[in-house]
ROSE-919835 format. One line per 4 residues: their letters; for each residue z, y, x of N, C-alpha, C, O. Coordinates in Angstrom, 3 decimals, always signed. Atoms other than C-alpha are relative to their C-alpha. Example, Ala and Ser with C-alpha at 12.3 -4.5 7.8 and 13.67 -1.06 7.14 Angstrom:
as) +0.000 -1.190 +0.890 +7.800 -4.500 +12.300 +0.000 +1.200 +0.900 +0.665 +1.181 +1.936  -0.060 -1.190 -0.820 +7.140 -1.060 +13.670 +0.730 +1.090 -0.770 +0.899 +2.198 -0.261
***
This chain:
xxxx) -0.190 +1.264 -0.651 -85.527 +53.609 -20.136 -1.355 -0.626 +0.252 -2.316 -0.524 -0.511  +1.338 +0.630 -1.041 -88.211 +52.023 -18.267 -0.595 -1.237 -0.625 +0.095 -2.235 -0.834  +0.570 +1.736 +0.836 -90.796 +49.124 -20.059 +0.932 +0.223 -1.513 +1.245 -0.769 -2.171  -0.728 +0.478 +1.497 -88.913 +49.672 -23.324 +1.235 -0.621 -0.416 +1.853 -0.701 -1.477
xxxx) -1.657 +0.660 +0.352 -85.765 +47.719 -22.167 +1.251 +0.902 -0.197 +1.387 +2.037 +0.259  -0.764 -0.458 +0.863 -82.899 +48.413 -23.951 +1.390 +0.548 +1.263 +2.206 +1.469 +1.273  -1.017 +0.112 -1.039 -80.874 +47.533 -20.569 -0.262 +0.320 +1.221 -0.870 -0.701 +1.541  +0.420 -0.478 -1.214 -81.557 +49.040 -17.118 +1.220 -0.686 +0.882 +2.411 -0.731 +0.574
xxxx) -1.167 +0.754 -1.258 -79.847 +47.049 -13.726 -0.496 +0.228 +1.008 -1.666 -0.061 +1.262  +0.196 -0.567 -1.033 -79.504 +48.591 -10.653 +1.095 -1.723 +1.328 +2.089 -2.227 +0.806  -0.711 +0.829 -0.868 -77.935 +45.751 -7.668 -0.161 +0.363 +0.877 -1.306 +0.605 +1.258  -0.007 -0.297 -1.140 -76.730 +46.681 -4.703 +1.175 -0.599 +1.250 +2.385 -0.827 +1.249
xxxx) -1.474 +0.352 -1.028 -74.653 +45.682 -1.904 +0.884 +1.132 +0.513 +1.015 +2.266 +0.053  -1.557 -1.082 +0.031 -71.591 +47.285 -0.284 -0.436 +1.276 +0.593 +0.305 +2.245 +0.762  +0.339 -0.820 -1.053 -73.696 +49.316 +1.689 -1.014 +1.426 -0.888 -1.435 +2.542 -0.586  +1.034 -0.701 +1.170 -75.756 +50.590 -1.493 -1.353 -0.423 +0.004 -2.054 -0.051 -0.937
xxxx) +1.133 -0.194 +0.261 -78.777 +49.594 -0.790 -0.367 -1.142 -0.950 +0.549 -1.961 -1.032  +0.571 +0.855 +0.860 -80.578 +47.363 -3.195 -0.378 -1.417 +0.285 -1.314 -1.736 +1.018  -0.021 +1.629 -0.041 -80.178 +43.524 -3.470 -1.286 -0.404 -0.340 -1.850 +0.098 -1.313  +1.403 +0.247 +0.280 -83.495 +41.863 -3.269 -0.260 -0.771 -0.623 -1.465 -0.879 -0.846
xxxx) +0.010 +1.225 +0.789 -82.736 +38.771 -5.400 +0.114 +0.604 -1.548 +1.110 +0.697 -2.266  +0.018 -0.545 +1.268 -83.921 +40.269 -8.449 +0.513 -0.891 -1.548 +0.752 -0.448 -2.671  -0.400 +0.754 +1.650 -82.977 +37.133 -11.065 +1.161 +0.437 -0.308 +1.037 +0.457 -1.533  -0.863 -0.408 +0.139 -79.513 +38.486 -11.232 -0.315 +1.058 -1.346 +0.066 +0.821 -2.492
xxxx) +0.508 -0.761 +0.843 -81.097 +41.485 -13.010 -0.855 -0.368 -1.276 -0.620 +0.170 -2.358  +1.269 +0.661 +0.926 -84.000 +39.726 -15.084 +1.389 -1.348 -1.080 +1.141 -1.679 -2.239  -0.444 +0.850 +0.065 -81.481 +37.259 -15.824 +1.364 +0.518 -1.234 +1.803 -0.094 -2.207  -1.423 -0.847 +1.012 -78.313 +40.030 -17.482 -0.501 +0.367 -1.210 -0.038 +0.241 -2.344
xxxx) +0.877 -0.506 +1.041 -81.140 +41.577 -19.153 -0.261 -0.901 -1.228 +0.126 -0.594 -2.356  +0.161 +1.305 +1.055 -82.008 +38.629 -21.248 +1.163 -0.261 -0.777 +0.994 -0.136 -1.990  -1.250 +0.255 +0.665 -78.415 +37.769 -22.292 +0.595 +0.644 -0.417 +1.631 +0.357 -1.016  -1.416 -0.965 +0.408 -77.153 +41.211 -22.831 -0.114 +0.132 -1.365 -1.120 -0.182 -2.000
xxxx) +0.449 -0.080 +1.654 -76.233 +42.093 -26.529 -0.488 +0.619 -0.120 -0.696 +1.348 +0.850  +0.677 -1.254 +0.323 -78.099 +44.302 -28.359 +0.571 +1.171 +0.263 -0.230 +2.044 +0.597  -1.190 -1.440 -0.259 -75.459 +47.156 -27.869 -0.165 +0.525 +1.137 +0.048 +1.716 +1.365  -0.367 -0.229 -1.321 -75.759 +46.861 -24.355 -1.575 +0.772 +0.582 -2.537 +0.269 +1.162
xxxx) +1.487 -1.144 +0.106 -78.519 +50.343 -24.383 +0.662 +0.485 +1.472 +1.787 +0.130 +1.825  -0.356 -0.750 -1.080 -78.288 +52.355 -21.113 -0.328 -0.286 +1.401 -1.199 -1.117 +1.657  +0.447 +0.380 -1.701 -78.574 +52.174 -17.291 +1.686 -0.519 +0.595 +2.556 +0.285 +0.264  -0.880 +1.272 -0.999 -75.710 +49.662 -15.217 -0.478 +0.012 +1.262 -1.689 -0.106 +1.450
xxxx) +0.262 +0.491 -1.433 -75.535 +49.332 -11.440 +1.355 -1.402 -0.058 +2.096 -1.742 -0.979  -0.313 +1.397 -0.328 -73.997 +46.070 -9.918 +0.212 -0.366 +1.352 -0.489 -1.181 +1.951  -0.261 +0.006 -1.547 -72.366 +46.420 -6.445 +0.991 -1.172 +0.646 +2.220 -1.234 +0.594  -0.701 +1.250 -0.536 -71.636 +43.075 -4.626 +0.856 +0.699 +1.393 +0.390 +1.363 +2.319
xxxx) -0.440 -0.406 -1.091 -69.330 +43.869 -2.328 +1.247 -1.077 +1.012 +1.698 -2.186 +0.725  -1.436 +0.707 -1.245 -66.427 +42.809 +0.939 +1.085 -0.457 -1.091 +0.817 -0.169 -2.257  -1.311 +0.654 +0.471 -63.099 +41.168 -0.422 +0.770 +1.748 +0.446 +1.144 +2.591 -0.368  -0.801 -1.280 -0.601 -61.493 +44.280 +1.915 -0.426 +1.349 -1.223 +0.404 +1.844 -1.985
xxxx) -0.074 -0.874 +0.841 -63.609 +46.978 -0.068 +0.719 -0.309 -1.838 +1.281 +0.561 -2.505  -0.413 -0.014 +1.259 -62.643 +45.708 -3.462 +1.702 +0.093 -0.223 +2.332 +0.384 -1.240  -1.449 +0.065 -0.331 -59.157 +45.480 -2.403 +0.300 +1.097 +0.184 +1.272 +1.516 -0.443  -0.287 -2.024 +0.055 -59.103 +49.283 -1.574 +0.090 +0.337 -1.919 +1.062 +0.724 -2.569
xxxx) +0.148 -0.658 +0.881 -60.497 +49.962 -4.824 +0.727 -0.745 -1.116 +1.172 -0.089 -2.058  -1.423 +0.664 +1.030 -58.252 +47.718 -6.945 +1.311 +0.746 +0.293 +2.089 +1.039 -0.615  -1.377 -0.464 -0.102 -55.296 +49.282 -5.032 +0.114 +1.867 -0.755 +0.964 +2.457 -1.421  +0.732 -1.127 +0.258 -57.017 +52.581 -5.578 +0.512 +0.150 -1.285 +1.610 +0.661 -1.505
xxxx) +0.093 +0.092 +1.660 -57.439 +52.163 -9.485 +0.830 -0.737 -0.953 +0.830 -0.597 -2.176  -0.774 +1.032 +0.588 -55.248 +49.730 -10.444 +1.727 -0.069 +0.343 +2.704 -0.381 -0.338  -1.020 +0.412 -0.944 -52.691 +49.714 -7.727 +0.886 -0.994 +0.127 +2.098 -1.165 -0.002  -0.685 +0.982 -0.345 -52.580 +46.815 -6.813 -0.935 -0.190 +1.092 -2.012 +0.375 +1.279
xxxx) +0.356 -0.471 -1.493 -52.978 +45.742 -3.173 -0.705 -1.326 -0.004 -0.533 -1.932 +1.053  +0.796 +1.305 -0.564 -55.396 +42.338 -3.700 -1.299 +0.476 -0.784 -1.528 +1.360 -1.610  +1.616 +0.465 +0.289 -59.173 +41.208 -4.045 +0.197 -0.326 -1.053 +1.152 -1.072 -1.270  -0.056 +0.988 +1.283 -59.878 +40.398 -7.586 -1.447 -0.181 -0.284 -2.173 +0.448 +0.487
xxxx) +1.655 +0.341 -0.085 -63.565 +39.194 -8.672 -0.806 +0.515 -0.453 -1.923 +0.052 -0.221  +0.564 -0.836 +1.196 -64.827 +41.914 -11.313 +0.946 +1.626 -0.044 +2.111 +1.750 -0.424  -0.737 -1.034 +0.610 -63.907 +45.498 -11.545 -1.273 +0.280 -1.079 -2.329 -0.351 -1.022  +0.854 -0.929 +0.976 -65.753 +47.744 -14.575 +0.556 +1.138 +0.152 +1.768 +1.312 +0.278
xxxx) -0.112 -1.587 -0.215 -66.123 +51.510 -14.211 -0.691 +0.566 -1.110 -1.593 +1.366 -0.866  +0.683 -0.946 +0.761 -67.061 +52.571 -17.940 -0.355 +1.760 +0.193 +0.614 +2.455 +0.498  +0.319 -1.060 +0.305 -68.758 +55.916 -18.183 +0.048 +0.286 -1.440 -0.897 +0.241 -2.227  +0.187 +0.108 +1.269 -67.516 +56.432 -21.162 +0.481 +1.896 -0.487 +1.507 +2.440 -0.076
xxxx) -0.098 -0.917 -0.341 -67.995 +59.936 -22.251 +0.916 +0.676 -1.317 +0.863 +1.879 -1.573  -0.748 -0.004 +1.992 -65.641 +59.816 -26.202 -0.835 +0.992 -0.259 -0.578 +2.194 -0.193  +0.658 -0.636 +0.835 -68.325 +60.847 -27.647 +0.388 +0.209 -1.547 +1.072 -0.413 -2.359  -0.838 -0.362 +1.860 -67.952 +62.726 -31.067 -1.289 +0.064 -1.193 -1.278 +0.460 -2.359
xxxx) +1.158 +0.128 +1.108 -71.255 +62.212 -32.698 -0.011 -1.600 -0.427 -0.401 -2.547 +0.256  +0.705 +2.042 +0.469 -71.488 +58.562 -34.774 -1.070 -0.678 +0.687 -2.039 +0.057 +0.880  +1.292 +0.578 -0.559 -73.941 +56.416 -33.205 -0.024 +0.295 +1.772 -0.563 -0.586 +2.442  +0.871 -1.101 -0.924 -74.346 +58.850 -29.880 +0.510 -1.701 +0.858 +1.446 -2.428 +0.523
xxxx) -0.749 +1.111 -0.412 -74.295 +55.775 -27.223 -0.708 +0.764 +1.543 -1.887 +0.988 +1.818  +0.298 +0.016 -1.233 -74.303 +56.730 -23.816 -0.807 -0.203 +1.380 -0.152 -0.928 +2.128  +1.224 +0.106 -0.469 -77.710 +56.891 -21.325 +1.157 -1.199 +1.427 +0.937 -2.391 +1.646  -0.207 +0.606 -0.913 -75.389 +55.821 -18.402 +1.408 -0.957 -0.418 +2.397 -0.279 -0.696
xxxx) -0.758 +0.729 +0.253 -73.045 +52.551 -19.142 +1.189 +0.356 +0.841 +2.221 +0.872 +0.412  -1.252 -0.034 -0.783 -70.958 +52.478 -15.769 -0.252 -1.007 +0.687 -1.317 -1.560 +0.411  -0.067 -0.019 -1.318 -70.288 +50.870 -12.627 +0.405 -1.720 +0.214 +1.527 -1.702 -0.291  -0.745 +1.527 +0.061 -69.321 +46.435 -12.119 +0.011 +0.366 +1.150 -0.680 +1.328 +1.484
xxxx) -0.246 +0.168 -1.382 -68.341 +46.014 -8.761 +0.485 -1.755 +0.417 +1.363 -2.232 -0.302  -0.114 +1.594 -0.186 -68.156 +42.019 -7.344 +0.275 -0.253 +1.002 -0.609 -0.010 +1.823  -1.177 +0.479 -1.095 -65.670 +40.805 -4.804 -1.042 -1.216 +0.952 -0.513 -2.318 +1.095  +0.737 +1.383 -0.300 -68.795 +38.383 -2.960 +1.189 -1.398 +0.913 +0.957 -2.595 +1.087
xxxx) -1.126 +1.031 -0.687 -65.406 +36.684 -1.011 +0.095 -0.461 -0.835 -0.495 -1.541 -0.875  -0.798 +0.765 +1.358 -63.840 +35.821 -4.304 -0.901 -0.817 -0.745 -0.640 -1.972 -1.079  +1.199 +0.839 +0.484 -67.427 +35.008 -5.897 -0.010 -1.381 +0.545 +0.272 -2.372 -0.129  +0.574 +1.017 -1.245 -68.319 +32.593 -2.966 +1.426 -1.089 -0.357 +1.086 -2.240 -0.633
xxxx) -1.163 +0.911 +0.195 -64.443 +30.826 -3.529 +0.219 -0.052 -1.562 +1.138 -0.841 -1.783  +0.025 +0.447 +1.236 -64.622 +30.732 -7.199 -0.888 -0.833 -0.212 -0.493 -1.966 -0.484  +1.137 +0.571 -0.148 -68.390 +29.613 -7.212 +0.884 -1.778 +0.933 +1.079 -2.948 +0.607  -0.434 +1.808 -0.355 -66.888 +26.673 -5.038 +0.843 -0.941 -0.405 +0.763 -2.166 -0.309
xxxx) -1.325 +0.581 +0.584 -63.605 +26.082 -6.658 -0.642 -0.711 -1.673 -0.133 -1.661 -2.267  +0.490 +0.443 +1.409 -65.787 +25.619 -10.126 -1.314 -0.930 +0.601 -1.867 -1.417 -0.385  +0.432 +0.681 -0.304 -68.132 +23.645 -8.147 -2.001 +0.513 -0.542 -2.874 -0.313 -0.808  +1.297 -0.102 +0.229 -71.570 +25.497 -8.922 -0.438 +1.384 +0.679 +0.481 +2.159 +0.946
xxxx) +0.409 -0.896 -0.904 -73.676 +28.150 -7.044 +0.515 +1.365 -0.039 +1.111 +1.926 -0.958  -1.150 -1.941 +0.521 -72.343 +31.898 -6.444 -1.114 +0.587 -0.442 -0.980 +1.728 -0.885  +0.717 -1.289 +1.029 -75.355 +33.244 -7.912 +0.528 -0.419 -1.506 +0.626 +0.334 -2.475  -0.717 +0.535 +1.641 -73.868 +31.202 -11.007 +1.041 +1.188 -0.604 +1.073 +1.816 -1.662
xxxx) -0.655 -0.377 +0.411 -71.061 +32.748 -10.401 -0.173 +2.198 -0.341 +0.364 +2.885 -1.209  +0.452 -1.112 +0.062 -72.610 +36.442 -9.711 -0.192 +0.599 -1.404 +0.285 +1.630 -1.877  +0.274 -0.670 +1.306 -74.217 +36.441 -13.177 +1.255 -0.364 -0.869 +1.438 +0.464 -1.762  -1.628 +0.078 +1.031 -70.517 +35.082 -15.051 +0.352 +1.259 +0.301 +0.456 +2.052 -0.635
xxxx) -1.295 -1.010 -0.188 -68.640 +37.750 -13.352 -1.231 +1.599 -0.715 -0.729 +2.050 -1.744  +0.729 -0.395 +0.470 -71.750 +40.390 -14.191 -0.143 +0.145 -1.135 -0.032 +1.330 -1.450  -0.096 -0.031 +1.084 -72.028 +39.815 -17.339 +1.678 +0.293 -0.777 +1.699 +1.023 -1.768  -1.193 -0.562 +0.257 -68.076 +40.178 -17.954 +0.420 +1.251 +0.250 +1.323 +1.841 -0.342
xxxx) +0.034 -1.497 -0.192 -68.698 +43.531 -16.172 -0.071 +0.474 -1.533 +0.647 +0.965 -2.404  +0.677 -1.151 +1.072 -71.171 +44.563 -18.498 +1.174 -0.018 -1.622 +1.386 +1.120 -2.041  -0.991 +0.282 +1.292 -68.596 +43.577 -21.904 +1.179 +0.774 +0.206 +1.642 +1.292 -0.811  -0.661 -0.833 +0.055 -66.005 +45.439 -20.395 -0.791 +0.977 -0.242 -0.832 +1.330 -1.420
xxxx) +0.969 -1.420 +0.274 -68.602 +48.557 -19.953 +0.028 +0.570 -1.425 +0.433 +1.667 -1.808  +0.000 -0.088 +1.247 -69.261 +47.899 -23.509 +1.101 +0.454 -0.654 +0.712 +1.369 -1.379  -2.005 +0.077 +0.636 -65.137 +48.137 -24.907 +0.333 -1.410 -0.045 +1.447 -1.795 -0.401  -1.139 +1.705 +0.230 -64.473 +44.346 -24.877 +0.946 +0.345 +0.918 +0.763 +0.837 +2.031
xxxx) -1.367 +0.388 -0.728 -60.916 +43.951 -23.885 +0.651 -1.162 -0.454 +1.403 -1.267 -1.424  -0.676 +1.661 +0.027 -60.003 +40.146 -23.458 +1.244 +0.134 -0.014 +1.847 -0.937 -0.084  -1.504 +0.010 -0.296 -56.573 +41.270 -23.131 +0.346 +0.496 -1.922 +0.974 -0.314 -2.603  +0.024 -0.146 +1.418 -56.539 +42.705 -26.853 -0.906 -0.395 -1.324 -0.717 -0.067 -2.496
xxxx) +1.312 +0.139 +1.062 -59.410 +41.663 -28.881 +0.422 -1.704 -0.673 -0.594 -2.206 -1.154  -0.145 +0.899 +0.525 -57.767 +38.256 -30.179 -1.162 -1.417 +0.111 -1.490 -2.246 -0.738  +1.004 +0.998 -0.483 -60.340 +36.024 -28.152 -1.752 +0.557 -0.762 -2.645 -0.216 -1.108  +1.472 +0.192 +0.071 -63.596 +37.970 -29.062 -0.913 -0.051 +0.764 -1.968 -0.678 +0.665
xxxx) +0.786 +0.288 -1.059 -64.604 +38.872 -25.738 -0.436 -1.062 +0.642 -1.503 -1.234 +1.231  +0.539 +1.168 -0.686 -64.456 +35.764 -24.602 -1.043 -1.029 -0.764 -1.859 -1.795 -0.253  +0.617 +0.982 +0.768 -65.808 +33.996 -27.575 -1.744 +0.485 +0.272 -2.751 -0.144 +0.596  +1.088 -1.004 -0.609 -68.430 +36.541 -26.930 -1.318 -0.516 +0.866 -2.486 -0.843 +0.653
xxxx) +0.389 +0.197 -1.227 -69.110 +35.977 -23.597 -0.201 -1.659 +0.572 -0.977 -1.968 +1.476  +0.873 +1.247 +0.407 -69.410 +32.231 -24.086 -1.538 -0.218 -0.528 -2.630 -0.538 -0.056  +1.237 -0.211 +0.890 -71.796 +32.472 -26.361 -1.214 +0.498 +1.027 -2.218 -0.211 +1.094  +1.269 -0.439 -0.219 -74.187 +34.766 -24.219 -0.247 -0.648 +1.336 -1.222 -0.387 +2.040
xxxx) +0.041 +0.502 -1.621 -73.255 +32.506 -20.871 -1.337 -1.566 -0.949 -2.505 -1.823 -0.655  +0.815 +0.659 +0.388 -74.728 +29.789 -23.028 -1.588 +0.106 -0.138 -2.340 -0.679 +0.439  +0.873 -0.446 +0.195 -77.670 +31.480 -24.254 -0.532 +0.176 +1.499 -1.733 -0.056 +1.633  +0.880 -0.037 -1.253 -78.423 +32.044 -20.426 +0.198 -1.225 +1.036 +0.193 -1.187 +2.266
xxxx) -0.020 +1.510 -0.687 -78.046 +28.310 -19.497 +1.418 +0.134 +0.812 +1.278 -0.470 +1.876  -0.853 +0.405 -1.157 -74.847 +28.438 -17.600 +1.036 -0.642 -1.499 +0.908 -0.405 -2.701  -0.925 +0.611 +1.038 -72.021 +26.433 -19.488 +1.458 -0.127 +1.393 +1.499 -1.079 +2.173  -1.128 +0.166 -0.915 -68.616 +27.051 -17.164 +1.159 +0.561 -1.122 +1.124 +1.418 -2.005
xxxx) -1.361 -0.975 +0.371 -64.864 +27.482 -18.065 +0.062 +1.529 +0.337 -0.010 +2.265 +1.321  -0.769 -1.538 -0.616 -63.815 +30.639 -18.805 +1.765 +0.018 +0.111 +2.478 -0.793 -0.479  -1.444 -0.112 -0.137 -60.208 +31.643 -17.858 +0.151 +1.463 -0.376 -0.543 +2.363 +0.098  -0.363 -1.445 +0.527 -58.835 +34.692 -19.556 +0.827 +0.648 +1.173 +2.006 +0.337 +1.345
xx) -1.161 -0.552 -0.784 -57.612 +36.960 -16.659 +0.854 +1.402 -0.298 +0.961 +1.808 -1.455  -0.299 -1.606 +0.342 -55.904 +40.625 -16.262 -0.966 +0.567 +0.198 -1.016 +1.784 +0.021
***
């Protein structure tokens, strides 16, 4: 891993190529937990493409604001933790109308939904974990100055 960080972030748009607003990156890095070792990409994308790939993976036929694509490889050695994390993908329609509906900028909302990537990546599951992910993910939204509701979704 590159400079010694623990966390590598790749951003790109729908098209792949690389997002030039680097605080997004500088910005995950800082807040991620210690756990969070490996390389992450971060593809902002259409309302339409995410809607494929929700129906795709999920099957279901709408835009939602966050997918996660662990690479997770069940490893069988203790410890062994994985070089490549896995894949967030970000709905920028849904961003852009959440960001407004909560009343603060969509890069705000870029790094919330981002950072909820990366925690899924990790194994948080807000749907089973008895509120740790989220308590979690408070916690490290704080630590990186943002202070917004979270809403527990699917």
């Amino acid at each position: 891993m590159k400079g010694g960080r623990a966390l590598e972030v790749v951003v790109t748009d729908g098209r792949g190529r690389l997002f030039r607003d680097q605080g997004l990156v500088r910005w995950l890095v800082r807040v991620a937990p210690p756990a969070a070792r490996g390389d992450m990409s971060v593809a902002l994308v259409s309302d339409a493409k995410m809607r494929a790939l929700n129906r795709r993976f999920r099957g279901r036929s709408q835009a939602t604001d966050v997918l996660s694509f662990p690479m997770d490889p069940n490893p069988r050695l203790p410890g062994f933790t994985p070089r490549l994390l896995g894949d967030v993908v970000i709905a920028t329609g849904v961003a852009r109308r959440q960001a407004h509906a909560a009343g603060h900028a969509v890069e705000i909302e870029f790094r919330r939904l981002a950072l909820h990537g990366l925690l899924h990546l990790l194994g948080y599951d807000h749907k089973r974990d008895d509120g740790k992910m989220v308590r979690l993910e408070r916690r490290l939204l704080r630590k990186g100055g943002i202070s917004v509701q979270l809403e527990v979704q699917e």
